[in-house]
C-alpha positions in Angstrom: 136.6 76.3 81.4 134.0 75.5 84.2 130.3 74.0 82.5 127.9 76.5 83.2 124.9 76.3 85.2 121.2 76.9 84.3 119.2 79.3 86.7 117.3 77.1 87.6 119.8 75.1 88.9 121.9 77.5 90.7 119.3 79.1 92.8 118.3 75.2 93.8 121.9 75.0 94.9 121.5 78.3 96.6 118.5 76.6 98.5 120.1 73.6 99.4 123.5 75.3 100.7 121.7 77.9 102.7 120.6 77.5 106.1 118.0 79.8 108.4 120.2 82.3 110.8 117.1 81.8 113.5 114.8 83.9 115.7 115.8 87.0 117.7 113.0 89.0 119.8 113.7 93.1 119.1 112.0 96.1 120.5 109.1 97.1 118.3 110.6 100.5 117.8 113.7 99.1 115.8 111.6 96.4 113.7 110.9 98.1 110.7 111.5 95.9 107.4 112.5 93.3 109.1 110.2 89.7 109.1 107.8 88.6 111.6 108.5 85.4 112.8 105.7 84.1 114.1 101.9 84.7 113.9 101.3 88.2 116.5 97.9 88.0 118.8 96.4 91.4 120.4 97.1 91.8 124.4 94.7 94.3 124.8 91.0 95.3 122.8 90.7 98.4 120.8 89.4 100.7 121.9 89.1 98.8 125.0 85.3 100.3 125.9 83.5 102.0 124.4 84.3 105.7 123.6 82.6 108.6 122.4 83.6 109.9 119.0 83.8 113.5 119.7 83.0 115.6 122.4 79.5 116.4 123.3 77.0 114.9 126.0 76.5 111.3 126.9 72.5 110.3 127.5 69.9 107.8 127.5 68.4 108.2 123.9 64.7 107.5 124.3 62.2 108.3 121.4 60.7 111.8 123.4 64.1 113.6 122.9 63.2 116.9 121.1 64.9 119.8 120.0 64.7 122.2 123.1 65.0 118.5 125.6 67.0 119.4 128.4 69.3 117.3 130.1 70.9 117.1 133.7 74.7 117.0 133.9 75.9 114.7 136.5 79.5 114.3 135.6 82.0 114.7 133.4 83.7 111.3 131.5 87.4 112.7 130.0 89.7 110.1 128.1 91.7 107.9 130.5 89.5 109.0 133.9 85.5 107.6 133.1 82.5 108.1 135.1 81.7 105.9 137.5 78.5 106.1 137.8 74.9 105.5 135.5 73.1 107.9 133.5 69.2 107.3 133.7 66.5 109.6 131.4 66.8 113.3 131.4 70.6 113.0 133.0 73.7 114.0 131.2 77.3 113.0 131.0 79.7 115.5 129.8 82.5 113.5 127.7 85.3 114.1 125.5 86.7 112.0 122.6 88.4 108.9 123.3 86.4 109.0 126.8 84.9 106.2 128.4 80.5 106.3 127.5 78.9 105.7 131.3 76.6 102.9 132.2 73.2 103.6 131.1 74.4 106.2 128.1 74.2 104.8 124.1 74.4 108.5 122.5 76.7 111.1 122.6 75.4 114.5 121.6 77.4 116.7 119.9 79.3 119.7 121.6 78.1 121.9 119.0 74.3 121.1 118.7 74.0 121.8 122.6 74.0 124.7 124.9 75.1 124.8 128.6 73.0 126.6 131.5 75.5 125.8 134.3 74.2 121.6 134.7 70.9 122.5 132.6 72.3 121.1 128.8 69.6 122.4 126.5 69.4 120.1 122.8 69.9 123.1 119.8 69.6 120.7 117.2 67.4 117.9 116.3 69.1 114.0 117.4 71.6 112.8 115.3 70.9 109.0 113.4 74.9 108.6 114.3 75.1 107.6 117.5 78.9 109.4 117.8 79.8 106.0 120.0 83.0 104.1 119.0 81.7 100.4 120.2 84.5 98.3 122.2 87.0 95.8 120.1 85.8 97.6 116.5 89.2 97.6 115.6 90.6 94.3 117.3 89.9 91.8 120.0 92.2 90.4 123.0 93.3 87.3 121.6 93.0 88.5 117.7 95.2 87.6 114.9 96.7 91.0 114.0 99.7 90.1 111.9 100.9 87.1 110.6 104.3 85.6 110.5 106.5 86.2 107.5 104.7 90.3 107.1 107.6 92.5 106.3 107.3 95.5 109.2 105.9 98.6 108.1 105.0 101.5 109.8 101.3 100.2 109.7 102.2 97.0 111.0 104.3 98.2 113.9 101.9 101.1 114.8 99.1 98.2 114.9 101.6 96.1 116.9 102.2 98.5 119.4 98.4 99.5 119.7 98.0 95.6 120.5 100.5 96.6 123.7 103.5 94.9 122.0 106.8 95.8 122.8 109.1 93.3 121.3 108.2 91.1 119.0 110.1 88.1 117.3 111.6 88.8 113.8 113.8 86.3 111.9 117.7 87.5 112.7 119.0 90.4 110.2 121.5 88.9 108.0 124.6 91.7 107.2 126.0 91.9 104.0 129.5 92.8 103.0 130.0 94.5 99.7 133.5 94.0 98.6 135.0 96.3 95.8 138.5 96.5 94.4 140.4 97.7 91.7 143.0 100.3 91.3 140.8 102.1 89.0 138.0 102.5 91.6 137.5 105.6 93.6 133.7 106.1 95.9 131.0 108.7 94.6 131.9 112.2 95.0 136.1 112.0 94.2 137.6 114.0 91.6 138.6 111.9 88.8 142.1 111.6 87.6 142.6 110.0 84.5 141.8 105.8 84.1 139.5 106.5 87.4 136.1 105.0 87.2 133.6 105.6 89.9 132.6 102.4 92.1 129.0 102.6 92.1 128.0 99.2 92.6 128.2 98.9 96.6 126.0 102.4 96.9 123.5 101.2 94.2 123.2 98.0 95.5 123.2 98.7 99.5 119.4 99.8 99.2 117.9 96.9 97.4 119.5 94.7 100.5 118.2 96.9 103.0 114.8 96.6 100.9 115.3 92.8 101.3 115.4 92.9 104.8 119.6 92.7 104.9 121.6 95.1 106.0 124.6 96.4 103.8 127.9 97.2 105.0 130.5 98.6 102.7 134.0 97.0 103.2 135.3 100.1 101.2 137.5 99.9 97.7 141.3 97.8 98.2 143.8 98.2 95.5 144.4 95.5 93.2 146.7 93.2 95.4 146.1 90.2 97.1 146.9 91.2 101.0 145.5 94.0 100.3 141.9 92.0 99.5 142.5 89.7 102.0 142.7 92.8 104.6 139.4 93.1 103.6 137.9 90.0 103.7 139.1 89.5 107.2 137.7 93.0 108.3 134.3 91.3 107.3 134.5 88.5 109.3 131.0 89.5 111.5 129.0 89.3 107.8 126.7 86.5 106.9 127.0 87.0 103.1 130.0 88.7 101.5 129.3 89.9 98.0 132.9 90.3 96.0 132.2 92.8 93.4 133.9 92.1 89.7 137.6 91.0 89.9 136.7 87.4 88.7 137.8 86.8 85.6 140.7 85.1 84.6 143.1 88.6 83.8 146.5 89.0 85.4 145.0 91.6 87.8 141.9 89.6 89.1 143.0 88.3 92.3 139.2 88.3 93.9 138.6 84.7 93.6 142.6 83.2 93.6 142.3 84.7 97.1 139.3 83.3 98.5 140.3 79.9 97.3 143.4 81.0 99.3 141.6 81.6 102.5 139.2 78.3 101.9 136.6 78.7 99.6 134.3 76.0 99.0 132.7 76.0 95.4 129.1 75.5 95.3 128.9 76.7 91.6 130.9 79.3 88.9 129.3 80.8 86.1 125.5 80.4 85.3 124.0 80.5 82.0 122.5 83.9 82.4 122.1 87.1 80.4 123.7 89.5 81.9 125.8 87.8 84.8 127.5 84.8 83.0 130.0 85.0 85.9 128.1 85.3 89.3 129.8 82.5 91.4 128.9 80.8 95.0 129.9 79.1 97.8 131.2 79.1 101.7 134.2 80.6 103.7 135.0 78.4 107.0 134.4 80.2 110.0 134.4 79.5 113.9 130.6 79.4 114.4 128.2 79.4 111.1 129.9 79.6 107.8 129.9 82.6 105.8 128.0 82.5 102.5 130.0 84.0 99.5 127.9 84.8 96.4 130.3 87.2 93.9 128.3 89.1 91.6 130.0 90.7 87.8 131.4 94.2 87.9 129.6 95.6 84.9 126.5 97.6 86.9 123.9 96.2 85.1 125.1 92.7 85.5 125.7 93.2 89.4 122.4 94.4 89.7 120.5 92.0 87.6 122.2 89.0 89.5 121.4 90.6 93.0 117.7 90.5 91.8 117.9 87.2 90.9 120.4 85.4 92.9 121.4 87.6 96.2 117.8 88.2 96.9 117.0 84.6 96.7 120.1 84.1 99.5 118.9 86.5 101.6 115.5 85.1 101.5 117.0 81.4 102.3 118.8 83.4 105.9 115.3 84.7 107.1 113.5 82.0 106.1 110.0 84.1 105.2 108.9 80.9 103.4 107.5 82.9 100.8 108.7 83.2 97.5 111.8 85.7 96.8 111.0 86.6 93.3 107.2 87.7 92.0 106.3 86.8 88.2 103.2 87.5 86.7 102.5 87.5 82.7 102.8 90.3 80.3 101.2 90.6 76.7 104.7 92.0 74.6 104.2 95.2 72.7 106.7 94.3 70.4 108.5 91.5 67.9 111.0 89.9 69.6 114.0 87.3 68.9 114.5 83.8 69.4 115.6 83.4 73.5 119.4 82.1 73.3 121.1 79.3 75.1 121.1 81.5 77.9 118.1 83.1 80.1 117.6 86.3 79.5 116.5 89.4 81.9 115.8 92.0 79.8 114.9 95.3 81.5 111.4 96.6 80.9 108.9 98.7 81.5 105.2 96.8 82.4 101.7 98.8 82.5 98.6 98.2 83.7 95.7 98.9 81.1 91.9 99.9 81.7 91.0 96.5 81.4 94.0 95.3 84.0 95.9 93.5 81.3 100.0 94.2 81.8 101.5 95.1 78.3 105.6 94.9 78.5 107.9 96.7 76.3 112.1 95.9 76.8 114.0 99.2 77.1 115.9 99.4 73.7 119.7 100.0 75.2 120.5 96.6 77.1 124.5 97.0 77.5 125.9 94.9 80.5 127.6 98.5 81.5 124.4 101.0 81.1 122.7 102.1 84.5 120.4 104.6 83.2 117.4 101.7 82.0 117.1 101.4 85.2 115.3 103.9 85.9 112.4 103.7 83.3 112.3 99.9 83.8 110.1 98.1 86.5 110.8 94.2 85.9 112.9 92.0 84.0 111.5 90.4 80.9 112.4 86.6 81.5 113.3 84.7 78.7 113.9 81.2 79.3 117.1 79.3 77.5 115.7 78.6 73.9 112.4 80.0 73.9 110.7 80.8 70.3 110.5 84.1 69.0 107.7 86.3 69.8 104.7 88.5 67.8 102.9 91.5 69.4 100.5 90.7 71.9 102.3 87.6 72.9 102.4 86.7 76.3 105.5 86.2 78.2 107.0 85.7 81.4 108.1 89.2 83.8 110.0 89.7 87.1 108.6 92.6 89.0 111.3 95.1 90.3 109.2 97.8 91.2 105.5 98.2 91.8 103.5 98.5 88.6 101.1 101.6 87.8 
């Protein structure tokens, strides 16, 4: 039986093994979620000039303005066509938001505390303090920092990009992910179930939290329990950076996952990590004509597969797109409740974390923790880390969480 591993030291050997897939430049309309890879300056000032606010009446604002002033109107100073001449005392511009303000103006009037004689503009309402004037480069500067490398892409980051006059930008390469299913008992979401069927729901469960990563997930579909039939598949995946064999590798007359990837030339990097749940998530490479491909083979129990993505899939991923940030976030958490001595293995016990008045996080574990239970899930927002050994704890000690979704 193989030794098993610590956490700690498979995701160093997940670190060491994986390498950086590189830089690709993409058009800024197809960047979203994926990682900036390098720091972004701003082409272009914003607003470039500066613009009125709203649409009213550029002038000369000098201390005799009173209600009942009246103004000449010399032009007219619409978004995208400006005046090109100056406005001196008792001279008008009419302008509309976004326009440029003329030479000689530094107050826009409102449209609605003004009346129009033909050119005669008569003030109907006293002088604003606001000046209704949107001053050049408020937002950003030519030049400017705007967004640094490693930001995940947003739709606030790309709509600031593309204000900056961006229109592709360099991201750190996509890695695809093959999920890999079989068993003779598996049919996808949505089948009618014949007796000894059991619905595969690990691919479709999991295929979001990679896209979330900045991965994209491609389903290689359910084979039957043979060994062509999963070597079929393995081969249709040959374009994938990561393959993720689901379940089938335990050491029963019907688990043929990992026989057959030895087959095919698996190197081991490790088997079975001393983790609760996911005792037998394995690693390694499959030779390939270019880059190899990275195989990291997660348990078939949901709950296993999807605790083990957090922890070890995510940290892969991260290693391909090299954000140099950290894949996992912990913070501290006072516990709500007694708790046992940690076993010889770490735990990741799903959770639920608040945030009181005071900004303390208070933790409680979800009561059902079976390897096969999907449903916790939903309450829980971060794994309760126990490390191997770990003494037992009293209420309102503190202990160690992994955030899975953002806390309230």
């Amino acid at each position: 039986m193989a030794k098993l591993i610590s956490v700690v030291t498979a995701l160093a050997a997940i670190s060491d093994t994986v390498r950086p897939m590189g830089i690709q430049n993409v058009p800024l309309a197809t960047a979203e979620g994926q990682v900036l890879a390098e720091n972004m300056l701003a082409k272009t000032t914003l607003p470039p000039l500066d613009a009125s606010a709203m649409d009213g009446y550029a002038i000369k604002l000098e201390d005799h303005h009173r209600l009942g002033s009246t103004f000449t109107q010399i032009g007219v100073s619409p978004a995208g066509n400006p005046f090109q001449g100056t406005v001196s005392s008792g001279e008008t511009v009419r302008i509309f938001t976004g326009g440029a303000v003329p030479k000689g103006a530094n107050h826009v009037i409102m449209q609605e505390n003004s009346e129009a004689d033909g050119d005669r503009i008569i003030l109907t309402k006293p002088i604003s303090a606001a000046h209704h004037i949107r001053k050049s480069g408020i937002d950003f500067t030519k030049g400017q920092l705007i967004v640094k490398a490693g930001t995940k892409l947003d739709a606030y980051a790309i709509a600031l990009l593309a204000a900056a006059n961006h229109g592709h930008i360099p991201v750190h390469k996509r890695p695809k992910i093959a999920l890999i299913a079989n068993g003779d008992e598996l049919v996808e979401p949505g089948h009618e179930l014949r007796m000894g069927e059991v619905v595969s729901s690990n691919p479709t469960g999991l295929a979001p939290l990679i896209r979330s990563w900045g991965a994209e997930a491609i389903f290689a579909g359910i084979s039957s329990d043979d060994p062509n039939a999963i070597k079929d598949q393995i081969a249709a995946c040959n374009k994938a950076d990561i393959l993720v064999p689901i379940g089938g590798a335990s050491v029963g007359d019907h688990d043929y996952m990992r026989p057959v990837f030895t087959e095919l030339g698996y190197t081991k990097v490790f088997e079975k990590v001393a983790v609760k749940p996911g005792k037998p998530v394995w690693f390694g490479t499959m030779p390939r004509d270019s880059n190899p491909q990275y195989v990291l083979g997660l348990p078939g129990n949901p709950a296993s597969a999807l605790v083990t993505a957090h922890v070890f899939l995510k940290a892969l991923i991260g290693g391909l797109i090299n954000t140099n940030k950290p894949s996992h976030k912990f913070t501290s958490a006072l516990v709500t409740h007694q708790m046992n001595a940690a076993t010889w293995r770490a735990e990741y016990i799903r959770a639920f974390a608040k945030v009181d008045e005071h900004g303390t996080v208070h933790v409680t574990a979800i009561p059902r923790q079976d390897s096969s239970l999907i449903t916790p899930f939903l309450t829980a927002n971060c794994f309760l880390v126990r490390d191997p050994d770990t003494p037992a704890l009293e209420t309102g000690d503190l202990a160690k969480i992994m955030l899975i979704k953002q806390l309230k």
